[in-house]
KEKE-416836 format. One line per 4 residues: number of its first residue (from 0); their letters; for each residue x, y, z of C-alpha. Coordinates in nm, 3 decimals, always signed. Layout:
NUM	a	X/Y/Z ~ ...
This chain:
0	xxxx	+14.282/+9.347/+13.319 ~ +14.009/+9.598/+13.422 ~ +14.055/+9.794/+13.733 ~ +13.677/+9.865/+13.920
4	xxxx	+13.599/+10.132/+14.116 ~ +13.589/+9.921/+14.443 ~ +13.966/+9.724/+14.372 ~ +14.064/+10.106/+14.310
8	xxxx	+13.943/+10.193/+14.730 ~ +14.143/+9.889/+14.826 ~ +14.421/+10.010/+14.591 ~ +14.468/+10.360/+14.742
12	xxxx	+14.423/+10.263/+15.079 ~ +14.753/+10.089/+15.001 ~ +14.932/+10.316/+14.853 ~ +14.899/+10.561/+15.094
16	xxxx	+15.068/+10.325/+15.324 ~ +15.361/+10.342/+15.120 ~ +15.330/+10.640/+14.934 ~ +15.291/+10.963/+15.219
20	xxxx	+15.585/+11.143/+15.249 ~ +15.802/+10.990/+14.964 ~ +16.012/+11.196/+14.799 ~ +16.002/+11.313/+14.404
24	xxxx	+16.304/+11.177/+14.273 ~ +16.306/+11.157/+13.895 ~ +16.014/+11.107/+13.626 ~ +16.080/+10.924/+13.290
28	xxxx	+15.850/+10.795/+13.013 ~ +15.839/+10.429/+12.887 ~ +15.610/+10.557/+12.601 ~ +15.346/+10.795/+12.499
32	xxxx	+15.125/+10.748/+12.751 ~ +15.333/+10.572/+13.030 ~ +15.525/+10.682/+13.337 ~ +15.761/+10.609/+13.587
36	xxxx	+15.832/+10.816/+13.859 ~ +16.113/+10.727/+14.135 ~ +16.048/+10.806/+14.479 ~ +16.266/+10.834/+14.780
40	xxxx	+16.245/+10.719/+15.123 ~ +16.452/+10.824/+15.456 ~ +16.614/+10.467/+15.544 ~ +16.454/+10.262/+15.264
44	xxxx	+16.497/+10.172/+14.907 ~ +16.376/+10.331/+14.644 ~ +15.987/+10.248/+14.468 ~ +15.885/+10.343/+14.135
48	xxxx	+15.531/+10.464/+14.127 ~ +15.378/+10.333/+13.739 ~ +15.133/+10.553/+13.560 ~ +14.939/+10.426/+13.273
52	xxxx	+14.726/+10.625/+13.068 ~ +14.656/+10.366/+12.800 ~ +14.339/+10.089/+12.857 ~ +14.351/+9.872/+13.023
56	xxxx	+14.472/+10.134/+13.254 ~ +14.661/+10.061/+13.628 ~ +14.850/+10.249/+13.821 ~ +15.088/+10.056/+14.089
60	xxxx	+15.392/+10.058/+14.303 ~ +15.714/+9.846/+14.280 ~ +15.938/+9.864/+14.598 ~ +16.233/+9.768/+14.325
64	xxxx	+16.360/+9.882/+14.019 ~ +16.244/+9.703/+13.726 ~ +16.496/+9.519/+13.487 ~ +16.543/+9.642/+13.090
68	xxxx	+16.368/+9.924/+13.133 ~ +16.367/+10.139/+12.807 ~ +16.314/+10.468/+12.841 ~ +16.222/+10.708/+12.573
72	xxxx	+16.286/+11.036/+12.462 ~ +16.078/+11.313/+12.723 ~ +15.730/+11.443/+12.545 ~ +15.553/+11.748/+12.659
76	xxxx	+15.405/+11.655/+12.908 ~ +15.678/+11.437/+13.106 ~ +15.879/+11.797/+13.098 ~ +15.572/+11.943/+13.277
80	xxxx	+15.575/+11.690/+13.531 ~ +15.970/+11.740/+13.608 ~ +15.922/+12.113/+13.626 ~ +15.646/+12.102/+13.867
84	xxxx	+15.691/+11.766/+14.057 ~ +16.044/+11.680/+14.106 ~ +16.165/+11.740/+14.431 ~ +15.793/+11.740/+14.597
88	xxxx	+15.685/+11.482/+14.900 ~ +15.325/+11.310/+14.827 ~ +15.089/+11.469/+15.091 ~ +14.806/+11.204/+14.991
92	xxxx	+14.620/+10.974/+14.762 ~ +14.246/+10.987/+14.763 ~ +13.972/+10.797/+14.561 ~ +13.760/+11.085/+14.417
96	xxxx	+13.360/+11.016/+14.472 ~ +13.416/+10.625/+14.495 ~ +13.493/+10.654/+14.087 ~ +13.819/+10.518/+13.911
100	xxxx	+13.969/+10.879/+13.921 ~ +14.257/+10.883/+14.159 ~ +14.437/+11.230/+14.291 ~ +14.787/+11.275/+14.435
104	xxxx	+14.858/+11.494/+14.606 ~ +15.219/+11.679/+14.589 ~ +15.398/+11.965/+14.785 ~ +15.695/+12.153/+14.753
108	xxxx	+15.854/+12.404/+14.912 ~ +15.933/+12.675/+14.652 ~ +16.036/+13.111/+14.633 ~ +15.951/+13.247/+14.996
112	xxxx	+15.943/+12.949/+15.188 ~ +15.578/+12.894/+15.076 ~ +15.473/+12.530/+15.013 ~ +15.297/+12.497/+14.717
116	xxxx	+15.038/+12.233/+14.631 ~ +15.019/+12.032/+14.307 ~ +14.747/+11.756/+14.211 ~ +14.801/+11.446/+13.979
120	xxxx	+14.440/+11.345/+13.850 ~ +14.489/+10.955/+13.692 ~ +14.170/+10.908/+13.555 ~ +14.144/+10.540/+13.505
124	xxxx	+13.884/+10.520/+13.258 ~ +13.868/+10.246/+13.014 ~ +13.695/+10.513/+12.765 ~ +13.885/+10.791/+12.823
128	xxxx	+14.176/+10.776/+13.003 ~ +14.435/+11.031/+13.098 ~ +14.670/+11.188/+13.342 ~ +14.631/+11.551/+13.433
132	xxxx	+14.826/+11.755/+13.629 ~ +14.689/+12.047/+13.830 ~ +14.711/+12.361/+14.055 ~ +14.442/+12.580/+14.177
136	xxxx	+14.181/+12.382/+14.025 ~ +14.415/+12.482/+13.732 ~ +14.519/+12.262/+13.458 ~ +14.894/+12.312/+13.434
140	xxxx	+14.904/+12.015/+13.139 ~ +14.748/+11.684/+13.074 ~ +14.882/+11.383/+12.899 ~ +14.576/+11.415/+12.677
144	xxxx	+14.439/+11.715/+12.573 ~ +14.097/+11.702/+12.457 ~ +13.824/+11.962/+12.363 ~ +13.458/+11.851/+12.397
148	xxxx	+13.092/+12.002/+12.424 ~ +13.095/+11.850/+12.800 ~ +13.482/+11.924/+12.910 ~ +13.813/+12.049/+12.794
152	xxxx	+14.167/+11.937/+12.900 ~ +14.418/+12.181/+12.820 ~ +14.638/+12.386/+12.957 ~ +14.543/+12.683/+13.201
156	xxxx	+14.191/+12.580/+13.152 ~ +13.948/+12.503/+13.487 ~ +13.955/+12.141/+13.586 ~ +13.678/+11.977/+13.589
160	xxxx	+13.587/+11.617/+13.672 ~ +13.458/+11.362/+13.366 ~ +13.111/+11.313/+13.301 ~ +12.895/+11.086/+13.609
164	xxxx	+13.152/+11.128/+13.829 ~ +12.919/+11.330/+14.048 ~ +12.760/+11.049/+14.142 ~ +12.746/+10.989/+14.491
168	xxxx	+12.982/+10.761/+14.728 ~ +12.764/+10.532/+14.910 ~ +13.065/+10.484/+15.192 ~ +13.006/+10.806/+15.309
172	xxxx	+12.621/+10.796/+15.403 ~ +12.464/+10.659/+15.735 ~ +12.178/+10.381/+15.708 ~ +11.915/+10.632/+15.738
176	xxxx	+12.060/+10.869/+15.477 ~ +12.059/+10.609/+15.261 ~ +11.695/+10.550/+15.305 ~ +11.639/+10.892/+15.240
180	xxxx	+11.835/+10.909/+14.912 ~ +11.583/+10.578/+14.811 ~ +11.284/+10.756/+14.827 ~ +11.340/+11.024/+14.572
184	xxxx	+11.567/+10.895/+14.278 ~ +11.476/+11.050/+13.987 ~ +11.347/+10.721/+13.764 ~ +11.157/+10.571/+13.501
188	xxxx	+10.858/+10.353/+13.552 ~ +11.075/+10.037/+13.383 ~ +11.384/+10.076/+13.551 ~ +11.478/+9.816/+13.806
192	xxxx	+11.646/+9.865/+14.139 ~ +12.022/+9.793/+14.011 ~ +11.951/+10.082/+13.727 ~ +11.837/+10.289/+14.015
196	xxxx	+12.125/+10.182/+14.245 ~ +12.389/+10.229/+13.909 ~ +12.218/+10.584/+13.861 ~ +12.262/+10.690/+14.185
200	xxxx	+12.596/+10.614/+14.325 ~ +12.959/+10.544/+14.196 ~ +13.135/+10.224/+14.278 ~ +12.933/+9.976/+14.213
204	xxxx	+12.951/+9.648/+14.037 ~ +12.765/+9.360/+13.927 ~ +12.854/+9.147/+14.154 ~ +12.815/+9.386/+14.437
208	xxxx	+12.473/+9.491/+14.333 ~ +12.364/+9.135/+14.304 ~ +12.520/+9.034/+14.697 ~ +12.286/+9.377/+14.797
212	xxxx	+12.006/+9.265/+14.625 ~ +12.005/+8.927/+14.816 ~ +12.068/+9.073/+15.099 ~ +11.728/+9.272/+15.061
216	xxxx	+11.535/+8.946/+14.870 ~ +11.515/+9.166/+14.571 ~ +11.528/+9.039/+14.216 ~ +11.738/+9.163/+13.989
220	xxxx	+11.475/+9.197/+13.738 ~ +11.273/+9.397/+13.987 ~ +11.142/+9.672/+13.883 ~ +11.198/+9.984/+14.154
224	xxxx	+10.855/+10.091/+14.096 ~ +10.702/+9.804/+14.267 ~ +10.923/+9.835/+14.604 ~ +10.720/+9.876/+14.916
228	xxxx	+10.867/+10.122/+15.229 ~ +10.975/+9.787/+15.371 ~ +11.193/+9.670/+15.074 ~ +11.353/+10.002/+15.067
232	xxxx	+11.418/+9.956/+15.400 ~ +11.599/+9.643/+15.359 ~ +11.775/+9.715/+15.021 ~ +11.896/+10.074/+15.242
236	xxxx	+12.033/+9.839/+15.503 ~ +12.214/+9.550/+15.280 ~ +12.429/+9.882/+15.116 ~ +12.503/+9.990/+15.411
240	xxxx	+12.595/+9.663/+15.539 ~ +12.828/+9.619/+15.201 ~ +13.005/+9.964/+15.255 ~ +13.068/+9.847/+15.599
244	xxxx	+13.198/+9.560/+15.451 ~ +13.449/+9.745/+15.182 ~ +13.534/+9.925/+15.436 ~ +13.641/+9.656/+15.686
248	xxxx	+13.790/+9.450/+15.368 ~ +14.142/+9.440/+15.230 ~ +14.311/+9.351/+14.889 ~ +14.163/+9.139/+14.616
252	xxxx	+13.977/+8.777/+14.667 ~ +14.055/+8.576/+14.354 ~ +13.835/+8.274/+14.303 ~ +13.840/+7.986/+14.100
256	xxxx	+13.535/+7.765/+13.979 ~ +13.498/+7.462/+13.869 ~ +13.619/+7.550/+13.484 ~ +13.947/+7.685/+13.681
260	xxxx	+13.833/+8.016/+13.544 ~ +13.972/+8.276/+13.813 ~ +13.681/+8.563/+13.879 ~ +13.839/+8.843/+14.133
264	xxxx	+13.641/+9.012/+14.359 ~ +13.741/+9.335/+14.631 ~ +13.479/+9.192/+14.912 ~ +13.434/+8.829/+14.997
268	xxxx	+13.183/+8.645/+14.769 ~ +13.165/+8.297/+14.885 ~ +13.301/+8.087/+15.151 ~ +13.210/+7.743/+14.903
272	xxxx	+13.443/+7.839/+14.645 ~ +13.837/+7.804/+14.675 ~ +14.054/+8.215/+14.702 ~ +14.392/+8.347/+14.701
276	xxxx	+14.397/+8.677/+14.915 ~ +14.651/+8.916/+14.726 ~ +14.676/+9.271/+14.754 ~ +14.581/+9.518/+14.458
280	xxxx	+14.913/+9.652/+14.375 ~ +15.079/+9.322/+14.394 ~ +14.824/+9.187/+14.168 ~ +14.790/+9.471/+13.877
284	xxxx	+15.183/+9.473/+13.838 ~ +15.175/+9.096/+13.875 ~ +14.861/+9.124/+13.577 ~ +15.109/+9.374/+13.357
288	xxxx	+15.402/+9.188/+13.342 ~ +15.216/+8.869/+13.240 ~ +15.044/+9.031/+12.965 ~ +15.329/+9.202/+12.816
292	xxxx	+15.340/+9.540/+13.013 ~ +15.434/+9.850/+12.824 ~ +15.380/+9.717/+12.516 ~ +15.114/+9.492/+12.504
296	xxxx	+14.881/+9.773/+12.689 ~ +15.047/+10.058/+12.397 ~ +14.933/+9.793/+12.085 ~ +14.599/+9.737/+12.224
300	xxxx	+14.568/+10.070/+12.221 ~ +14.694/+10.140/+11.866 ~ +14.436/+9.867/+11.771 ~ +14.123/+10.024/+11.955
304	xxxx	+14.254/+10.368/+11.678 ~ +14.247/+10.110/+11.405 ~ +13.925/+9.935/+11.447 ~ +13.751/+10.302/+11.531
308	xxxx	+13.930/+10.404/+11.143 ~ +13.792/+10.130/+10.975 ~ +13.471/+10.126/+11.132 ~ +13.468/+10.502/+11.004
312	xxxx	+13.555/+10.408/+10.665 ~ +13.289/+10.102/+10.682 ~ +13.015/+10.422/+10.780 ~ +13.187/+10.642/+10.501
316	xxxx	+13.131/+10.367/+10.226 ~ +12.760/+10.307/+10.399 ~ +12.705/+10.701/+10.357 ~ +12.806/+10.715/+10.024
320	xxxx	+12.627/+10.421/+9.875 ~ +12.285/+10.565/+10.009 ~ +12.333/+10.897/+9.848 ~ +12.432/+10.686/+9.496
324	xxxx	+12.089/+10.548/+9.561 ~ +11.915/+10.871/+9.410 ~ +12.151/+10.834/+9.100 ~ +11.860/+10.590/+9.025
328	xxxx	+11.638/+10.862/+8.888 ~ +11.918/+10.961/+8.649 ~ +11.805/+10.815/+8.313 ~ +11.472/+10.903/+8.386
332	xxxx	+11.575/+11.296/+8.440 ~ +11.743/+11.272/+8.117 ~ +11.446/+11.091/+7.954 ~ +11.254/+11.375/+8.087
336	xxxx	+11.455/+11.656/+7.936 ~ +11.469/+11.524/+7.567 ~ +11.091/+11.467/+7.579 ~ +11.009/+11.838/+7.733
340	xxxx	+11.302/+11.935/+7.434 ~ +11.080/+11.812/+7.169 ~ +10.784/+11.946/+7.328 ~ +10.911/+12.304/+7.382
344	xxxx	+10.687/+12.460/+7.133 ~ +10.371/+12.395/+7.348 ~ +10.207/+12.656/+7.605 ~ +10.143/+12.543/+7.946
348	xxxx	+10.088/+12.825/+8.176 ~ +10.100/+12.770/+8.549 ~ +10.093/+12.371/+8.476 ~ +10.242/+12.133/+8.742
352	xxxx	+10.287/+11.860/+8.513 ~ +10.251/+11.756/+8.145 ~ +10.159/+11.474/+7.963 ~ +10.343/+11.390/+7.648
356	xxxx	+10.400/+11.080/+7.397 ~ +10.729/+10.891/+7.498 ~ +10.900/+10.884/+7.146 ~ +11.227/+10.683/+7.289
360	xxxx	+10.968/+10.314/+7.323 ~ +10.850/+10.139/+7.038 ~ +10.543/+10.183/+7.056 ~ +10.501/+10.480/+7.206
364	xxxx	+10.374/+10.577/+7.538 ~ +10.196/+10.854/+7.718 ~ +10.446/+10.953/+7.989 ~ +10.362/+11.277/+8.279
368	xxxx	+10.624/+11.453/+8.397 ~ +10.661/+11.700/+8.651 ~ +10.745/+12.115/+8.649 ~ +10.804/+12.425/+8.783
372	xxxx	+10.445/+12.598/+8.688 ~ +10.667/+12.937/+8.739 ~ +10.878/+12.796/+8.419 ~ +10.823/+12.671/+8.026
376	xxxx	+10.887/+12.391/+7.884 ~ +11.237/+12.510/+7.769 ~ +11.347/+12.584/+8.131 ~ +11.204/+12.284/+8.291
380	xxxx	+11.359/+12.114/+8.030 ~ +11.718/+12.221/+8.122 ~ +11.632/+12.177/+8.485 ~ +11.607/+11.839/+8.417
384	xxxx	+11.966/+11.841/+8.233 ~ +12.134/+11.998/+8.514 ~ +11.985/+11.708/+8.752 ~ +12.051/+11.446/+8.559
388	xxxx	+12.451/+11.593/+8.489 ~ +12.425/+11.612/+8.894 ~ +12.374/+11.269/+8.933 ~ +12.617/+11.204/+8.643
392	xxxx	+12.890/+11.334/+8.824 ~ +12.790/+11.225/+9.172 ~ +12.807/+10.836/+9.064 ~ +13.122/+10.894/+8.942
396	xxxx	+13.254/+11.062/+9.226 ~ +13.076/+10.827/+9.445 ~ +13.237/+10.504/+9.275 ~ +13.583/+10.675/+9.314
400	xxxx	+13.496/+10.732/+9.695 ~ +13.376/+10.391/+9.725 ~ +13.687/+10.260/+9.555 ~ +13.918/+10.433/+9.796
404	xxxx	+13.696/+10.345/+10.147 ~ +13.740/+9.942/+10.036 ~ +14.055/+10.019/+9.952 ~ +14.124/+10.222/+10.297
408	xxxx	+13.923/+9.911/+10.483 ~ +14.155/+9.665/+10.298 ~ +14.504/+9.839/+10.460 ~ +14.340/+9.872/+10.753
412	xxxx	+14.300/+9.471/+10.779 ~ +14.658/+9.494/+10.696 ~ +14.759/+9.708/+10.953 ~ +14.491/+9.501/+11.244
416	xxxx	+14.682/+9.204/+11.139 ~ +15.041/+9.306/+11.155 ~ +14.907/+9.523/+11.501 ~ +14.868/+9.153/+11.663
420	xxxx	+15.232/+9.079/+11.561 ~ +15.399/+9.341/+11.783 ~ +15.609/+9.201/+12.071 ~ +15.926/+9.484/+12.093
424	xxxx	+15.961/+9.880/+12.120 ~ +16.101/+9.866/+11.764 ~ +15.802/+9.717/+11.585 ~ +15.557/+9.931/+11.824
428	xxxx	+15.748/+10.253/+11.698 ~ +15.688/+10.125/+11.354 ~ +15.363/+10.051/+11.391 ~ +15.319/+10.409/+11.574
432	xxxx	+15.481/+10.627/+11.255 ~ +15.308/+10.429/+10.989 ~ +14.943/+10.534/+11.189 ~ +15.087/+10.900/+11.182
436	xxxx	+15.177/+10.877/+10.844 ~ +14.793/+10.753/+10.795 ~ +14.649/+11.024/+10.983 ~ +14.535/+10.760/+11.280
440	xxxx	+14.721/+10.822/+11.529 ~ +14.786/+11.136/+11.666 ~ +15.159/+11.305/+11.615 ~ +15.322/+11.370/+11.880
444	xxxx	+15.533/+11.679/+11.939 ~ +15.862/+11.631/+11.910 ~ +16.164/+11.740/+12.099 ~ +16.384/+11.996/+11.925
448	xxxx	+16.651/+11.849/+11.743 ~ +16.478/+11.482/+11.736 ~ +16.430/+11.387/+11.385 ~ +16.234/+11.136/+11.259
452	xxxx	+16.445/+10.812/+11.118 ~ +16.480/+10.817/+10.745 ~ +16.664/+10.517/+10.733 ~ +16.505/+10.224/+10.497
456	xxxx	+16.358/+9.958/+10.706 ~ +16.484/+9.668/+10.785 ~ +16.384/+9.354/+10.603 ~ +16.371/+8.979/+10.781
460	xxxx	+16.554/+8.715/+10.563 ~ +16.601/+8.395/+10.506 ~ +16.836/+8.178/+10.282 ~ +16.762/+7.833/+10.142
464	xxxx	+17.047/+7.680/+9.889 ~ +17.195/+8.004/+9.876 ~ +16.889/+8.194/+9.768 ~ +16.810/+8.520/+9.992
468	xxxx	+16.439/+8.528/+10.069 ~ +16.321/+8.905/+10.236 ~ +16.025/+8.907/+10.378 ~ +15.796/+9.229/+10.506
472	xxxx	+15.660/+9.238/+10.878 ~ +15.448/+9.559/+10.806 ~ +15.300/+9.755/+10.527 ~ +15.566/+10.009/+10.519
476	xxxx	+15.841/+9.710/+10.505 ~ +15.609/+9.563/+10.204 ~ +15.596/+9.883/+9.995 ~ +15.952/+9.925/+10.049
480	xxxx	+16.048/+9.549/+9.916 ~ +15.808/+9.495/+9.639 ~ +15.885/+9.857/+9.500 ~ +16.204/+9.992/+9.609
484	xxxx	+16.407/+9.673/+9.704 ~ +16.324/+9.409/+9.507 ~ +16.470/+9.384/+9.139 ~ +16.244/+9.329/+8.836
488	xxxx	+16.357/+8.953/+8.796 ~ +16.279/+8.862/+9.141 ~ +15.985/+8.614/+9.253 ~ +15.674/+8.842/+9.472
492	xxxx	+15.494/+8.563/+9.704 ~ +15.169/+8.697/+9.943 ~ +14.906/+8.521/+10.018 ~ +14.574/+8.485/+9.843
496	xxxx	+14.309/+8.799/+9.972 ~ +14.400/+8.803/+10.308 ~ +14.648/+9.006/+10.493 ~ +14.964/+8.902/+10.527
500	xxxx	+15.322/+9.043/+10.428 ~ +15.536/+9.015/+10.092 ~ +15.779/+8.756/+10.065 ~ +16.032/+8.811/+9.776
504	xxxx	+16.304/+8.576/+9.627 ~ +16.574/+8.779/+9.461 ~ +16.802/+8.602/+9.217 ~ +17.059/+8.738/+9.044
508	xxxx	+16.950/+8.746/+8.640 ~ +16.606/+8.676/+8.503 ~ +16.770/+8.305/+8.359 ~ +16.823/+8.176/+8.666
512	xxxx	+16.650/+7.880/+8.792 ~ +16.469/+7.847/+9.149 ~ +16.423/+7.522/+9.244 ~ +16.105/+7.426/+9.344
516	xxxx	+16.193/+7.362/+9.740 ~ +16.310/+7.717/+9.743 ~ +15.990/+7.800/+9.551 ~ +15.798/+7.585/+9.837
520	xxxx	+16.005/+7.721/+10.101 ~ +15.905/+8.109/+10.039 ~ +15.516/+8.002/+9.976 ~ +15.544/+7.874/+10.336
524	xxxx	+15.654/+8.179/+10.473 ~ +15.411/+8.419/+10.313 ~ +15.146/+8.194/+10.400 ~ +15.310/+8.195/+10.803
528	xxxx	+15.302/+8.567/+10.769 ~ +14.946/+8.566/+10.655 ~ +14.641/+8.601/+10.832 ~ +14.585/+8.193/+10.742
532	xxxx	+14.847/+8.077/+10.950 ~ +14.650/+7.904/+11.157 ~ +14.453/+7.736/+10.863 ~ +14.568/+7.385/+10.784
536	xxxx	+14.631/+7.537/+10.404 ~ +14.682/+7.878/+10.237 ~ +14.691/+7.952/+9.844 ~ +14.944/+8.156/+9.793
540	xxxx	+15.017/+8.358/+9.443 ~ +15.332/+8.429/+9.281 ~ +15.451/+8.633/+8.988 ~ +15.770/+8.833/+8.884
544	xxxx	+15.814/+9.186/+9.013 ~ +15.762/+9.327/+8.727 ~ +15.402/+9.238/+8.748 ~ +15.357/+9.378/+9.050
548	xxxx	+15.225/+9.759/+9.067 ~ +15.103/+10.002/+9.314 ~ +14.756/+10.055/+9.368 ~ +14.753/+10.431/+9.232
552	xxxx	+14.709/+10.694/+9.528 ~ +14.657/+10.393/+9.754 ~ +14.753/+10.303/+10.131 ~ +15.111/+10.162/+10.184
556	xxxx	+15.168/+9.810/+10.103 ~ +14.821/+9.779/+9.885 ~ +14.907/+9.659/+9.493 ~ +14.770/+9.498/+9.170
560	xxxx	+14.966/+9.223/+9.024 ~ +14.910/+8.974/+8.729 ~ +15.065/+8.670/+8.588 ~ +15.041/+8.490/+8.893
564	xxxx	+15.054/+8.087/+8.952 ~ +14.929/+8.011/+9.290 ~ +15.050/+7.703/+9.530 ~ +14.853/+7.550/+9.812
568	xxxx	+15.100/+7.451/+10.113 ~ +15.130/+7.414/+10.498 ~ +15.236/+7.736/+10.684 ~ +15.538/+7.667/+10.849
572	xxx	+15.781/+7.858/+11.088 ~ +16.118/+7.966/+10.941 ~ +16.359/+7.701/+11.000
């Protein structure tokens, strides 16, 4: 789901229908970045207004109250929101500039009799999203706070609106003004007349821009350079003509070709092809709930933080390979120094370089070398010692750091893969401290008094003739099986390089027996909780505990083991 700039015009158009002059009831949090504030009507039931700060981002309206709603524990910035909101009546909702930024307005009547203004900016970015709360062009607090070269979002500092969004709103402009705004864009001799139309105003599409550029008999390949007075005449009137259109249009046209894919669109596109006319907030909610809601929006975020980490580490490793590409020269430094050693005795004032017999080769071979003309041979000589010691200790160094980024890139696999496997809160607040705990995701402040669960985790299991089989569902579950849980006679199952989670059989003395459909039957499940699930078969290796260690200093979940027989079977679900 992907909200555009034009579906967000239909969207507050709608909401201030049912929005203006509801009441500030209560404001909770369904997670970090996700809001629900109740609102109250004179002589109607209750809505819930839903902010989401996450991308995909939406922001909607339900005129009930939804069902299993699980609220969490107030952050900062949900307090903020109580302190200055609750109690307040919603004045308006405006589209800022035509862009997906979206301001509420809220007042209240506070000390004096004085009503007092507040603004809600929901900036529904897919690259940076956020909700910010204001007064006085003030920032009172944000959901995200953020310090760049361009803007800063924290408290009591000046708001100021995200980068482009000063772009202009083609609604606002007559026909004629629009003409005038097309005959001095600032431009490049290649760019084509949708770059132009995308530099110059907010809310546009693709689609859009390719209905206004038929409209004019433009290509879309045209370049702007090229248009006479009379094309800009034409491509002035077919945007007006399309804002007249927005303007005049309602809700969301969802069509469906012949590949029953569904395209959506907020302005008719074709009569030829069969719609379904639905309005925008009906439609995002209806989008939510079918793709999981809360927490299918809060993983996909979680995963965006993973693949940025390892495509960080994946630069890191790239980084430090170049630099090991001067350790090259080392060997040749220290070549360098025993020959200019041997040849100390010699006078070379003010020389750049010397020539000298290379005694190390049989036979020997002249071989020039380099210097400092301000040093002797005997200094240049342990110039070249201290380089080559440099690069000595930099490829160590280096293959340590390279070491730990593949081993870094490895848990992150781990984590992408057990990421996908998230369906509940209790697996996304897993998934949530172990990212903390990795120095990924951001830590949130907590409230006083609200202490972080140091309970072990707890393990899935399964039992086949009377055999117990535990099985991991994240790295922090695996590290706490294989080396905490799991007794030195017990079988260790995982599947062969890929990610997937441990799968241990514990018996109860190292002479007892496992028969092999128990043996089978735990293969199967570590290759079901492997990334080759979907493969018609999976090696998977096995080996005692006891051969199983921790990678030293590594990532959660990440170890060596040895000793291992490996079976090829069928994933399977648990029966």
């Amino acid at each position: 789901m992907q909200l555009d700039s034009l579906m967000i015009c239909h969207l507050v158009n709608e909401l201030n229908q049912q929005l203006i002059g509801a009441q500030i009831r209560e404001i909770h949090q369904t997670d970090d970045r996700m809001f629900e504030i109740e609102l109250f009507r004179a002589d109607a039931k209750p809505m819930h207004l839903l902010l989401c700060a996450y991308t995909p981002t939406y922001l909607c309206v339900l005129s009930h109250k939804r069902k299993n709603t699980n609220f969490i524990p107030s952050q900062t910035f949900c307090m903020s929101m109580r302190k200055h909101l609750e109690g307040s009546r919603i004045a308006s909702v405006t589209q800022i500039n035509m862009d997906r930024i979206v301001r509420i307005e809220f007042n209240r009547i506070e000390d004096g009799s004085a009503i007092v203004s507040r603004y809600l900016y929901c900036e529904l970015l897919p690259s940076a999203p956020n909700i910010i709360l204001t007064q006085d062009g003030t920032i009172l607090d944000a959901c995200i706070h953020s310090r760049k070269e361009d803007r800063t979002v924290l408290p009591q500092v000046e708001y100021t609106l995200p980068k482009n969004s000063g772009r202009m709103n083609f609604m606002e402009f007559s026909e004629a003004e629009l003409r005038n705004v097309l005959d001095y864009p600032s431009t490049e001799d290649d760019d084509t007349a949708p770059s132009v139309l995308f530099h110059l105003f907010n809310g546009l599409n693709r689609q859009v821009v390719e209905k206004i550029c038929a409209v004019a008999n433009i290509g879309y390949d045209d370049l702007y350079s090229t248009l006479t007075g009379e094309g800009k005449d034409k491509l002035a009137h077919a945007l007006y003509n399309v804002a007249q259109e927005i303007a005049d249009t309602t809700g969301l046209y969802l069509y469906t070709d012949a590949s029953v894919r569904v395209s959506r669109s907020a302005i008719p596109l074709s009569d030829s092809l069969p719609y379904t006319h639905v309005s925008v907030n009906d439609w995002i909610y209806q989008e939510v709930s079918s793709s999981g809601g809360v927490i299918a929006a809060a993983v996909k975020d979680l995963e965006k933080q993973i693949h940025s980490a390892w495509k960080k580490e994946l630069r890191k490793e790239r980084k430090i390979r170049e630099e090991m590409n001067e350790t090259a020269k080392m060997e040749e430094y220290k070549l360098w120094g025993n020959l200019l050693s041997i040849n100390a005795w010699q006078k070379v004032p003010h020389e750049k370089s010397i020539t000298v017999s290379n005694l190390f080769v049989d036979p020997p071979v002249d071989i020039t070398i380099p210097l400092n003309p301000e040093m002797n041979l005997s200094s240049n000589s342990q110039l070249y010692f201290k380089k080559y010691n440099k690069l000595k200790k930099r490829k160590e160094i280096g293959a340590e750091k390279i070491k730990e980024c593949q081993q870094m890139q490895e848990y992150l696999n781990n984590l992408a893969f057990f990421a996908a496997d998230v369906k509940d809160r209790k697996a996304l607040d897993a998934l949530k401290e172990e990212l903390k705990a990795a120095g990924i995701h951001k830590q949130e402040s907590r409230r006083p008094g609200h202490k972080k669960n140091s309970r072990n985790p707890e393990l899935a299991t399964v039992t086949v003739d009377g055999f117990t089989i535990y099985i991991g569902r994240n790295n922090v579950q695996n590290e706490y099986l294989t080396l905490h849980k799991a007794d030195k006679q017990d079988i260790w199952f995982h599947a062969q390089k890929i990610p997937g989670s441990h799968v241990v059989i514990h018996r109860q003395d190292a002479r007892e027996e496992i028969p092999e459909n128990v043996l089978l039957h735990a293969a199967r499940l570590a290759a079901k909780h492997s990334q080759g699930r979907d493969s018609g078969k999976v090696s998977v290796d096995y080996t005692l505990i006891k051969y199983v260690k921790k990678i030293p200093q590594g990532p959660p979940g990440l170890v060596n083991y040895s000793h291992q027989k490996t079976l090829v079977v069928t994933p399977e679900t648990e029966q």
